[in-house]
N, C-alpha and C positions, 0 to 999 in steps of 0.2 A: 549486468547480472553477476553476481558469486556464485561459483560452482565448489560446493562440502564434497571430495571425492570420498564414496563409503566401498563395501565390500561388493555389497548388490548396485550400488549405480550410481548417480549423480544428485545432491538438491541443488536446483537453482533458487536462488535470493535474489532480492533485489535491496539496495541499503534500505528503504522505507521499511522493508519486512524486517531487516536484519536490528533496525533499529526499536521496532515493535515487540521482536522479542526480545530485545535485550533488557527493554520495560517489563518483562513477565506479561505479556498478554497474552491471552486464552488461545488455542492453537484447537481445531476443529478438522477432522480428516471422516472425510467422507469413504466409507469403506461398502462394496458390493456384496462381498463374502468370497470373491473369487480369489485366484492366485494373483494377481495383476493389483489389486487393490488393497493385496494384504500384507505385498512387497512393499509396497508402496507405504505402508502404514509404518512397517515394519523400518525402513531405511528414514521417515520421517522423526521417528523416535527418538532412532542411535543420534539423528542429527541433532535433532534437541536435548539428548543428553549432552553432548561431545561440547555444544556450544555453552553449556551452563543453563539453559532454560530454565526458569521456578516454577510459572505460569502453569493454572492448570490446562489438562488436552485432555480429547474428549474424542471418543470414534465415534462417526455416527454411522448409521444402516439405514440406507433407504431404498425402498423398495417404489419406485417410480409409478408404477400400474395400480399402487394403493391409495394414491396421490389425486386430489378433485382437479376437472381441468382449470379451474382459478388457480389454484398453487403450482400446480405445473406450467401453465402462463406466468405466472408469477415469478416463477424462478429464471424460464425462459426469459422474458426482460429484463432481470439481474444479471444475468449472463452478457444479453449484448452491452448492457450498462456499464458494466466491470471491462469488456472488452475493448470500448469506446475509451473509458478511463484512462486503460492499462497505454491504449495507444497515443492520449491527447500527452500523460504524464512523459511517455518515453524522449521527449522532446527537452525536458530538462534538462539542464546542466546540473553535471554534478555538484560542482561549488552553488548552488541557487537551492538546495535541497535543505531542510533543517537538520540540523542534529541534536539530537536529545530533547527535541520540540522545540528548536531555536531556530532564528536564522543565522548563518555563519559572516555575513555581508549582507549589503543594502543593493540591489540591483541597478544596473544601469537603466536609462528610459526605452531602449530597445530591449533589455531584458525585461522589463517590469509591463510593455505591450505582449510580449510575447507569452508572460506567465499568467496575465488577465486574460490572456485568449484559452490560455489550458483552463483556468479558471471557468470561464463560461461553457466551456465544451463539454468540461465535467457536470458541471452544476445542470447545463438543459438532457445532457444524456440520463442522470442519477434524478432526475426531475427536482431540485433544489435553489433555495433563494438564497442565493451567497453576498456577502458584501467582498469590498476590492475587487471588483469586477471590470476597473479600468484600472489603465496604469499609472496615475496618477495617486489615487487611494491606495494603490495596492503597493506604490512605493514607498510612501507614507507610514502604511504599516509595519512593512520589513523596515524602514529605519525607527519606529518608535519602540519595536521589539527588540532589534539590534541595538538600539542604547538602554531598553529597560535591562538587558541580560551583560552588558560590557560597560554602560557606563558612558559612551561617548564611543564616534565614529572616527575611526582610525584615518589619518589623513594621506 
């Protein structure tokens, strides 16, 4: 994780996110109306100014108890989804990570088992039908992306 130190307090990043904004992608902060929330809003801002952001942002206000119990389950299983995610992704190397939507290297066949495992963990927690879902595809791919973006794999 990247920790932006601000006035009020810390954001953590992660490269995925840090990469995401750096594409201008839409930033969404959930805000209660309280002091805790609006801190929060408030130091997310200064961060996305400070880094250059373009992306539009957007607060939202939600008010839970106004919420049918479908959407509120609904969200609830988004939550452990994303939590499942956040935990199968942490397992990555950083050199195995894209940059700028590329791969940087072709994985070894221990790394290419290990990233079809994050692969499916993701894909049955997010309920999703992914391809490269073994490591044999899935190294395939990262070398046919790795030579569509470079040309040829460096020996």
């Amino acid at each position: 994780m990247m920790n932006s130190q601000l006035n009020s307090g810390v954001i953590s990043t992660t490269p995925q996110i840090d990469s995401l904004l750096a594409y201008g992608s839409p930033v969404a902060i959930g805000v209660s109306g309280g002091k805790d929330s609006s801190a929060v809003a408030a130091a997310t801002l200064d961060h996305l100014d400070r880094i250059g952001h373009c992306g539009p942002r957007v607060l939202i206000h939600i008010a839970p108890q106004l919420l049918s119990w479908n959407t509120r389950s609904a969200i609830d299983s988004a939550k452990r989804a994303a939590k499942v995610r956040q935990e199968a992704e942490r397992i990555i190397p950083k050199h195995l990570l894209y940059t700028k939507g590329w791969p940087t290297c072709v994985p070894s066949e221990g790394e290419s088992r290990m990233l079809a495992e994050v692969r499916r963990r993701v894909a049955e927690a997010v309920g999703l039908d992914v391809n490269f879902a073994d490591a044999e595809s899935l190294q395939e791919r990262y070398r046919a992306l790795y030579v569509a973006k470079h040309g040829s794999i460096a020996a």
